[in-house]
Each structure stands twice: as C-alpha cells, then as structure tokens.
C-alpha positions as YAML, in Angstrom:
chain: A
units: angstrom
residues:
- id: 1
  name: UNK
  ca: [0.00, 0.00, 0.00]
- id: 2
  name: UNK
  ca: [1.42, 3.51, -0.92]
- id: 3
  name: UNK
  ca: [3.18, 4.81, 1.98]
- id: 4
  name: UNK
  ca: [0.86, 8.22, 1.33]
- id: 5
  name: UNK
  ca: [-2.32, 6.60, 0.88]
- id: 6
  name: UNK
  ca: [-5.03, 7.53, 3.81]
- id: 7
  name: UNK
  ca: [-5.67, 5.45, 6.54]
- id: 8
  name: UNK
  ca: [-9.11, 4.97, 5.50]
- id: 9
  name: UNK
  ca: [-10.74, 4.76, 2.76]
- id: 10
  name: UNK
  ca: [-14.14, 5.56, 1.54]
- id: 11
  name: UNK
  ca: [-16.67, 2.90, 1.40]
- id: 12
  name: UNK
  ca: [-15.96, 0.63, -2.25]
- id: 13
  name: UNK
  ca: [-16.21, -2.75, -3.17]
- id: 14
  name: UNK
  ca: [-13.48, -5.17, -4.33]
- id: 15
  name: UNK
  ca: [-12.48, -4.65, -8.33]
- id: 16
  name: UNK
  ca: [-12.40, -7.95, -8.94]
- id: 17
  name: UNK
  ca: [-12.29, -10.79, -6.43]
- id: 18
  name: UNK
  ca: [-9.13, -11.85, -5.01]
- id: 19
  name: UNK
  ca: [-7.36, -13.15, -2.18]
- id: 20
  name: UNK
  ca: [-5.36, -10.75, -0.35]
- id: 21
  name: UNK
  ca: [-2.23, -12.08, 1.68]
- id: 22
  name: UNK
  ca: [-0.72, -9.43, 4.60]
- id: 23
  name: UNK
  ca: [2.97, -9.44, 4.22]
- id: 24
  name: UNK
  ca: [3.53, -6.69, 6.61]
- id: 25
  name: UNK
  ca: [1.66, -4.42, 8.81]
- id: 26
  name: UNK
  ca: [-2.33, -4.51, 10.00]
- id: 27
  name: UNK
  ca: [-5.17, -4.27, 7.83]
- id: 28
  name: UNK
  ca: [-8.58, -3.94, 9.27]
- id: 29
  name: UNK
  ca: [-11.71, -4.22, 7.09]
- id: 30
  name: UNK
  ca: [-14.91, -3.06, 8.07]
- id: 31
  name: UNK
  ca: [-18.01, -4.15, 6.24]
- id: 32
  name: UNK
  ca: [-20.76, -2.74, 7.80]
- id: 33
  name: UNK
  ca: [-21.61, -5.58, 9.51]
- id: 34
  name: UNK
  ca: [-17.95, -6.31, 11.14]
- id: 35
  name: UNK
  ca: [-14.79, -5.28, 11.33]
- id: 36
  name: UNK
  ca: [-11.76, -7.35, 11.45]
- id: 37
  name: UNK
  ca: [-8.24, -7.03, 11.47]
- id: 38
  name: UNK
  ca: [-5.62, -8.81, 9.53]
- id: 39
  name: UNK
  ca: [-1.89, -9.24, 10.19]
- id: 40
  name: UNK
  ca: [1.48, -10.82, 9.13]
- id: 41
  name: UNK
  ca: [0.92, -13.66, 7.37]
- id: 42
  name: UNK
  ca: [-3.14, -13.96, 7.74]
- id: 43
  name: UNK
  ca: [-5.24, -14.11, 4.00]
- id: 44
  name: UNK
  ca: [-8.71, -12.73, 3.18]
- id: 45
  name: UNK
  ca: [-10.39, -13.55, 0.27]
- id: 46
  name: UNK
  ca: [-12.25, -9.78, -1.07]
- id: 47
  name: UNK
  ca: [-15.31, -11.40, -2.69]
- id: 48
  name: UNK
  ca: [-17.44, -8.16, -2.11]
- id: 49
  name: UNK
  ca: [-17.58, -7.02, -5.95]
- id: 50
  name: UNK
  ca: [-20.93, -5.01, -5.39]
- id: 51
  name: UNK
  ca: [-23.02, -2.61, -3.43]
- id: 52
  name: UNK
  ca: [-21.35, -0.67, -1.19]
- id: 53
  name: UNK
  ca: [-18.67, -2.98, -0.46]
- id: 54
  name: UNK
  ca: [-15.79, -2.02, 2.55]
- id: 55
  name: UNK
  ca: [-14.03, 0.82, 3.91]
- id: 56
  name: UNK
  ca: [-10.14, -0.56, 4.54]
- id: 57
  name: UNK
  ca: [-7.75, 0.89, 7.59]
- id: 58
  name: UNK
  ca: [-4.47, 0.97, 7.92]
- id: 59
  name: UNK
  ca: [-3.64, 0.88, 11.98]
- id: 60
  name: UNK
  ca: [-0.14, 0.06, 11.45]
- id: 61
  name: UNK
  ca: [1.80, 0.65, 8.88]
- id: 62
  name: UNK
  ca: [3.75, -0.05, 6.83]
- id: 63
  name: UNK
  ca: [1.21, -2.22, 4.83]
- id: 64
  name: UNK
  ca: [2.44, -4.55, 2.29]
- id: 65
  name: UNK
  ca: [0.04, -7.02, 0.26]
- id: 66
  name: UNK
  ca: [-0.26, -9.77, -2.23]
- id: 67
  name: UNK
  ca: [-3.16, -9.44, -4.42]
- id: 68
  name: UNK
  ca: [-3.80, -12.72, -6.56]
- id: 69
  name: UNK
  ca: [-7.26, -11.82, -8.82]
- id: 70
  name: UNK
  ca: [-9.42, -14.97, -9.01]
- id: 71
  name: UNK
  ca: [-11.13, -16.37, -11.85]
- id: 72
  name: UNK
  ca: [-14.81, -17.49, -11.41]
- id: 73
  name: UNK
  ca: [-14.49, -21.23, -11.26]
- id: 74
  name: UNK
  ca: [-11.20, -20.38, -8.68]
- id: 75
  name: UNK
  ca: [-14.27, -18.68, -6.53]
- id: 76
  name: UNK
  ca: [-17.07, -21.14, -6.72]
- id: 77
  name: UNK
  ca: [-14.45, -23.63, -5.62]
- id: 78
  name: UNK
  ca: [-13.05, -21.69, -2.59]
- id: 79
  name: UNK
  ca: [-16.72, -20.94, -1.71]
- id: 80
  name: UNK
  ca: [-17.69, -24.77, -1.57]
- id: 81
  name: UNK
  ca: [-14.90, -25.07, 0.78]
- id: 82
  name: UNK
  ca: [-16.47, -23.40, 3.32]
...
C-alpha cells in the first residue's frame, strides 16, 4: 500500500475478487456488519464485488500485500470449501 495513501478509505467494493495475503503491517476491514483485522501472514479472500462494499484501515503501517485476482471457477471452488 502507498506509503501516502489515507488510513481509510471511503466505502468501495473489491475490483475484482481476489485473495489478499498481509505481508507486513495490520489491515482492518470493516463491512458494515464487522470489522476485522488482519496481520502478518493472515489471508482474506475480497469477494465483495458489489453494493457498497468495505471501507479498509491501515492501523499500522507499513502495509504490504499480495493481491492474486481470481477467476470465477477459482471462486465457486473456494466458496464450496467453506
């Protein structure tokens, strides 16, 4: 994450969905319903394409992530895994 970027952003969704691996720093999400953080080494998978999606925080930084975009089938596959 840019090293000037705010430490929160305005409500969006996900561009595309992707899992999103912490590499360094804290990244909370907060969807409206919950907010959670996400450290070192922890992945999320960003599945909200639509509505009004998440705001992200940065409580520590700095932040550095590993965004993999996810084809369809990749999804429906994760998703059964649940």
């Amino acid at each position: 994450m840019p090293e000037d970027s705010d430490a929160e952003s305005e409500p969006h969704p996900a561009p595309r969905t992707q899992l999103i691996t912490v590499l360094s720093g804290t990244v909370e999400i907060d969807t409206g319903s919950e907010t959670r953080r996400f450290g070192p080494g922890e992945v999320l998978l960003a599945a909200d394409t639509a509505g009004r999606g998440h705001i992200t925080r940065l409580p520590e930084r700095p932040v550095r992530c590993l965004f993999v975009a996810l084809d369809a089938d990749a999804v429906a596959r994760l998703l059964a895994r649940r």
